[in-house]
C-alpha positions as CSV (number, residue, x, y, z in Angstrom):
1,X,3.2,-48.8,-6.3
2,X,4.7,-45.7,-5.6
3,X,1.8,-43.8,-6.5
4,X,0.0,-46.1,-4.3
5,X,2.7,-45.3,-1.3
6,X,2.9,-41.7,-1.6
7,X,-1.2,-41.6,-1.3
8,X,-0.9,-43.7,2.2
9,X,2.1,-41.2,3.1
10,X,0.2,-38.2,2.2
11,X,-2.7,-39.2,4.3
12,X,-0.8,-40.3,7.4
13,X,1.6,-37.6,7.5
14,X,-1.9,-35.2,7.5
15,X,-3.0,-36.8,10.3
16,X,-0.2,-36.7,12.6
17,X,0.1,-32.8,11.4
18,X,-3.2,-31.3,11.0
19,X,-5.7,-34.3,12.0
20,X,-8.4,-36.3,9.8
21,X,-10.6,-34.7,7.4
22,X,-12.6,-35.3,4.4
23,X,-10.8,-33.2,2.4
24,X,-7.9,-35.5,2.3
25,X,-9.4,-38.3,0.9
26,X,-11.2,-36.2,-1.6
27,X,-7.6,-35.2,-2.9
28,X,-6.2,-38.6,-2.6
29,X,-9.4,-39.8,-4.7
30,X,-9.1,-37.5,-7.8
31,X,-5.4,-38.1,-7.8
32,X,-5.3,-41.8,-8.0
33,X,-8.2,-41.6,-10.3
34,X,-6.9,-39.5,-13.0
35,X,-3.8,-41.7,-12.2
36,X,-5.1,-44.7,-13.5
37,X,-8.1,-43.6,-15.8
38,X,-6.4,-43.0,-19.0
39,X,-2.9,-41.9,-20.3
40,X,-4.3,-38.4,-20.9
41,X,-5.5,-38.3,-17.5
42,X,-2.3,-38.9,-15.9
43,X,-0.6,-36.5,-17.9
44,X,-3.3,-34.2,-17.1
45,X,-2.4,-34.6,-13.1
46,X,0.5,-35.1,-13.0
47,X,1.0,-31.7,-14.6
48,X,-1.2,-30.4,-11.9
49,X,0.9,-32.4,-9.1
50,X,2.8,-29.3,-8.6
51,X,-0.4,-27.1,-8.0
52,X,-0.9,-30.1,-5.4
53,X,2.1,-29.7,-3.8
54,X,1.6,-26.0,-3.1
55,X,-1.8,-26.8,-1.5
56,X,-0.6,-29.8,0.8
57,X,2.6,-27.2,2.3
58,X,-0.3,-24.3,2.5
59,X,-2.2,-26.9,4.8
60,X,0.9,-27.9,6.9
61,X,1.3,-24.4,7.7
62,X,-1.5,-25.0,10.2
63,X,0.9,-27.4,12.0
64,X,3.8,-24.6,12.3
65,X,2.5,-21.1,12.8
66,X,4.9,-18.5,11.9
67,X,3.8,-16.6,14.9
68,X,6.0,-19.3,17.4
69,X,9.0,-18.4,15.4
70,X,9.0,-14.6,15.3
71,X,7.2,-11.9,16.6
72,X,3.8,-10.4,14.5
73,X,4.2,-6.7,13.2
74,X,1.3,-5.4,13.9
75,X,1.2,-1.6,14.6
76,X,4.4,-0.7,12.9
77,X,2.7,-2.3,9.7
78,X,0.1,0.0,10.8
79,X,1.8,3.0,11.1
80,X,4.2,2.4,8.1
81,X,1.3,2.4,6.0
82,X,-0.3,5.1,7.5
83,X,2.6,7.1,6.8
84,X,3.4,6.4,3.4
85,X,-0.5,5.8,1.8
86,X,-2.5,7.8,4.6
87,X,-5.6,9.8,3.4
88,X,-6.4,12.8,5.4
89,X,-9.6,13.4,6.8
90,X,-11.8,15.6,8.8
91,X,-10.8,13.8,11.5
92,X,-7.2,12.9,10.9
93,X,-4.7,10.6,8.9
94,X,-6.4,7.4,8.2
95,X,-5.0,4.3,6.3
96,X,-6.8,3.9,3.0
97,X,-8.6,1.0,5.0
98,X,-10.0,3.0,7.5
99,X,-11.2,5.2,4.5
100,X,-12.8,2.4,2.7
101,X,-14.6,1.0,5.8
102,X,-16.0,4.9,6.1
103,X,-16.8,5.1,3.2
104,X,-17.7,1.6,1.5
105,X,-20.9,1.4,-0.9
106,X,-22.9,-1.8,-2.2
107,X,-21.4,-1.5,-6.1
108,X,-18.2,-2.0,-4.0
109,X,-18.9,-4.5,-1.8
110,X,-20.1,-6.6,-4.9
111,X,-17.4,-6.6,-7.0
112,X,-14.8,-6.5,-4.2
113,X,-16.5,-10.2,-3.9
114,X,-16.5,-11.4,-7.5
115,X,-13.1,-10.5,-7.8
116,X,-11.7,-12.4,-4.6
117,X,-13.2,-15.0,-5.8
118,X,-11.2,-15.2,-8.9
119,X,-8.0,-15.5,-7.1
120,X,-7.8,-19.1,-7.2
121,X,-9.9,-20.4,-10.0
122,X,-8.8,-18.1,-12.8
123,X,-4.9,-19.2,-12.7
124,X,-6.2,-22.9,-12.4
125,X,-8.6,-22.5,-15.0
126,X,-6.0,-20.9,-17.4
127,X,-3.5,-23.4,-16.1
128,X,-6.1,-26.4,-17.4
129,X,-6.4,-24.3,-21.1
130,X,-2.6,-24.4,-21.3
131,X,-2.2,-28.1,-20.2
132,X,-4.4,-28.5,-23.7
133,X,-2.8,-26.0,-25.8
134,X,1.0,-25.4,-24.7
135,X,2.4,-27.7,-21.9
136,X,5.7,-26.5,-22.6
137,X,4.0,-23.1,-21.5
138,X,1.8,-24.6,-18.8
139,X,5.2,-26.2,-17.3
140,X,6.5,-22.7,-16.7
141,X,3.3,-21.3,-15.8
142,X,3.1,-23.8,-12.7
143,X,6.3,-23.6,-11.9
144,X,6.0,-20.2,-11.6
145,X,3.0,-20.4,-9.6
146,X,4.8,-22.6,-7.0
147,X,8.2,-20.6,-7.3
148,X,6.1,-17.6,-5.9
149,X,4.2,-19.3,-3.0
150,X,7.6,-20.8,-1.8
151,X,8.9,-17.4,-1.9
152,X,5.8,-15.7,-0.2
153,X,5.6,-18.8,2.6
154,X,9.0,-17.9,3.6
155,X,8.8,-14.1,3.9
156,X,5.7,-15.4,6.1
157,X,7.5,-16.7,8.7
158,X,10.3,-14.2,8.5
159,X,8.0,-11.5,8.8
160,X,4.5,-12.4,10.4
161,X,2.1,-9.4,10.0
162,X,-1.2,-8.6,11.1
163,X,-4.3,-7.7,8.3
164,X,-6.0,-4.5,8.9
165,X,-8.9,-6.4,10.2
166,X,-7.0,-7.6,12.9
167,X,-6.0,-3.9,14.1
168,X,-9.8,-2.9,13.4
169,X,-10.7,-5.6,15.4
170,X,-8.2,-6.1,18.8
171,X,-6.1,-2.9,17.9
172,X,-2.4,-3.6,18.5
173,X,-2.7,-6.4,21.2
174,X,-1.3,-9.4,19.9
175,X,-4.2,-12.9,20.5
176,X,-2.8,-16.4,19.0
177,X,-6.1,-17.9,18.9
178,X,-7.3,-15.1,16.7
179,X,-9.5,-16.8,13.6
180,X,-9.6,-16.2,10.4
181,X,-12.3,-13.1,9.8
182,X,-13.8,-12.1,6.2
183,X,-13.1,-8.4,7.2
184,X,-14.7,-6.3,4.8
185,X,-15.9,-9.3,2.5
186,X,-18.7,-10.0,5.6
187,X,-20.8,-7.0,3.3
188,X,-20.6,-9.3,0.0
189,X,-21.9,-12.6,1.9
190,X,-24.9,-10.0,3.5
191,X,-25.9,-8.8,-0.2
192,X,-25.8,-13.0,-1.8
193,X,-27.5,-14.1,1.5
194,X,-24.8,-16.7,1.8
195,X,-21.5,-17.6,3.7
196,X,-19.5,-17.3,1.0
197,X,-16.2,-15.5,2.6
198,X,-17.1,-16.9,5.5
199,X,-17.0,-20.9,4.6
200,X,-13.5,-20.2,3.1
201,X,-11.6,-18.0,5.9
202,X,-12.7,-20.6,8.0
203,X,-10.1,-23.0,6.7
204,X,-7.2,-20.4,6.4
205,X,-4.0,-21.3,7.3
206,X,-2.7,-18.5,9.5
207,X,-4.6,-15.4,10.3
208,X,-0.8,-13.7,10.7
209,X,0.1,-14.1,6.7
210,X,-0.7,-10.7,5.6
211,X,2.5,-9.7,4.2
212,X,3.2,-10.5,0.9
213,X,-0.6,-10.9,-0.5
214,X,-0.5,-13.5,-2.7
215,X,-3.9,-12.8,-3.8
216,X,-2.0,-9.7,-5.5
217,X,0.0,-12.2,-7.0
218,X,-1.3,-15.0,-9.0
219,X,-3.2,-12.3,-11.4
220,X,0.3,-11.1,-11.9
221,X,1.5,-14.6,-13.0
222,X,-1.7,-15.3,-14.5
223,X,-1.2,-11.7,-17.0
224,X,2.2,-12.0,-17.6
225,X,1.7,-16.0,-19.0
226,X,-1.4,-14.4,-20.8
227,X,1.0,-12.0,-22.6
228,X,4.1,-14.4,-23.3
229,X,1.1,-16.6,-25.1
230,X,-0.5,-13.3,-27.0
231,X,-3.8,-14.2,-25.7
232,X,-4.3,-10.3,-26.5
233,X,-8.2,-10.1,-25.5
234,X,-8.1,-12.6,-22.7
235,X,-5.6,-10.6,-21.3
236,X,-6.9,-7.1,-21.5
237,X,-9.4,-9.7,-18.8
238,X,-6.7,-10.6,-16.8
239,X,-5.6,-7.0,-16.8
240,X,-8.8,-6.1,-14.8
241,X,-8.9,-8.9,-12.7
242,X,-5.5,-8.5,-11.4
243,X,-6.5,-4.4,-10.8
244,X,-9.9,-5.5,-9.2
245,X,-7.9,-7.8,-6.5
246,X,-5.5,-5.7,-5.9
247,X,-8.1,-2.7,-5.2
248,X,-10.6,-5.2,-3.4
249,X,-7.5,-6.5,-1.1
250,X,-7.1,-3.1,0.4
251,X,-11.2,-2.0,0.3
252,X,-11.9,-5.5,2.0
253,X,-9.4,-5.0,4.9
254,X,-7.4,-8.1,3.8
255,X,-4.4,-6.1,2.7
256,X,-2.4,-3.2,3.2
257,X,-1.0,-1.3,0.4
258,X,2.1,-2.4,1.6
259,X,1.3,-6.3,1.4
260,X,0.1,-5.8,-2.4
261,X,3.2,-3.9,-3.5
262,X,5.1,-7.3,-1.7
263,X,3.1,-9.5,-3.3
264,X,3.5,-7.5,-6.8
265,X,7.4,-8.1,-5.8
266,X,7.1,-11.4,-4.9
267,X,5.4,-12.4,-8.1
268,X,8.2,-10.7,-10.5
269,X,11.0,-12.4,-8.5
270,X,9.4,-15.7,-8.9
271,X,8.5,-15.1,-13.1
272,X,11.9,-13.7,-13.3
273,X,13.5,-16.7,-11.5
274,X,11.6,-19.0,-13.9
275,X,12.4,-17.8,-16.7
276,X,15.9,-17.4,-16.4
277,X,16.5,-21.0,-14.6
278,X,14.3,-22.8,-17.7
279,X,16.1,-21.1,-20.3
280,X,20.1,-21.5,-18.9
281,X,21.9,-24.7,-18.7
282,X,21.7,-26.8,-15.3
283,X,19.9,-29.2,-13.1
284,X,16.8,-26.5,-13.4
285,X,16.6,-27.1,-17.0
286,X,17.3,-30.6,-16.7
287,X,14.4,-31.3,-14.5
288,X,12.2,-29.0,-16.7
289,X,12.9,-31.3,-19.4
290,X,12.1,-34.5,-17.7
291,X,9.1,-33.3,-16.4
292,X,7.9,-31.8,-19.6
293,X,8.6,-35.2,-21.3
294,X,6.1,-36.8,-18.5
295,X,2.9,-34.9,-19.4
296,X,4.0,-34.7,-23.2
């Protein structure tokens, strides 16, 4: 019943916020049927329930763009990183972006692809292994996960900033309506002949989330969990995954150097956070328990 409720809640609630769409029925469907499948299969989802609950607040973000609360930092970003990581040229200081989209070359523009990609569907993919192997493990790893996003949502709205594809694109003029833009991803979806980037920036929640990149995150999460397990091999994978984002954020556009240092920052507070709250007495600990016992 309360299952049942929370589905009919979900779905209303997305509709008064963001509208209809099939998404949200696709979500409610695999929830409720791993819910009542098997015993295994509930465990298995609800488990994944928190990695839910980060995607249902990333949607509602729509609803409430940070731009109406503060301002968007757009050229002293800009200029910041100009100052600190500029690259001088022939014809002046540039940001390493400005470099890259100079000097961008088709090896590049490949790989820069592949490993954006991986941003999502390698910590889910290790969180599934876990689920299987430690869920003691997996608990923290998800937790972790969500601890992070929280903490990267909220410096969102704080700070709204502008990608470098923005500047690139309107320079320092400030357009609410902007949408989201594949930036320097555009070349990968030219060399597969399909709209890869383009499909998924379509749905992004605020073109003004730029600082901290939490797709310079998760690999972070995703290494660190690798280690604490001494998956040694898998993690020397990891490794180069989380250095191909983070290089690929800032070749791409998506990212300045800046935003990948914050979202390096934002992944040790939310790790660190974690792991002293699960391992020290209190309602932290208490609710780990209880949830651990659930998917046990």
């Amino acid at each position: 019943m309360i299952t049942t409720l929370i589905s009919v809640a979900y779905l209303l609630l997305s509709i008064l916020l963001v509208g209809f769409k099939t998404d949200q029925l696709v979500l409610i469907g695999i929830f409720n049927g791993m819910y009542y499948s098997s015993g295994i299969t509930r465990k298995f989802i609800t488990g994944f329930s928190i990695f839910i609950v980060y995607w249902i607040i990333f949607d509602y973000m729509k609803a409430f763009p940070n731009y109406t609360f503060r301002d968007v930092h757009i050229e002293e970003l800009y200029n910041a990183e100009k100052t600190l990581f500029g690259i001088t040229t022939a014809t002046g200081r540039v940001t390493p972006n400005e470099f890259f989209l100079q000097h961008h070359f088709r090896a590049g523009d490949l790989l820069s692809g592949i490993f954006y990609l991986c941003w999502v569907p390698v910590p889910l993919l290790f969180a599934g292994y876990l689920f299987f192997k430690d869920r003691a493990l997996f608990l923290q790893f998800a937790l972790a996960f969500f601890i992070v996003n929280m903490i990267g949502f909220v410096v969102y709205y704080i700070y709204p900033a502008a990608p470098p594809w923005y500047v690139q694109e309107h320079q320092f003029n400030f357009i609410a309506s902007t949408p989201g833009n594949t930036g320097g991803l555009k070349r990968f979806d030219e060399l597969v002949g399909a709209p890869v980037f383009q499909s998924l920036y379509a749905k992004g929640s605020n073109v003004f989330a730029a600082m901290p990149s939490l797709h310079s995150s998760y690999p972070v999460i995703v290494l660190y969990y690798g280690l604490k397990a001494r998956y040694r091999y898998i993690s020397i994978i990891f490794a180069v995954i989380m250095a191909g984002i983070w290089c690929s954020a800032v070749y791409t556009s998506h990212h300045y150097v800046l935003d990948v240092l914050a979202g390096i920052c934002c992944a040790i507070t939310g790790i660190f956070l974690i792991e002293r709250m699960v391992t020290r007495a209190g309602w932290f600990s208490g609710f780990f328990k209880s949830y651990l016992h659930k998917i046990i």
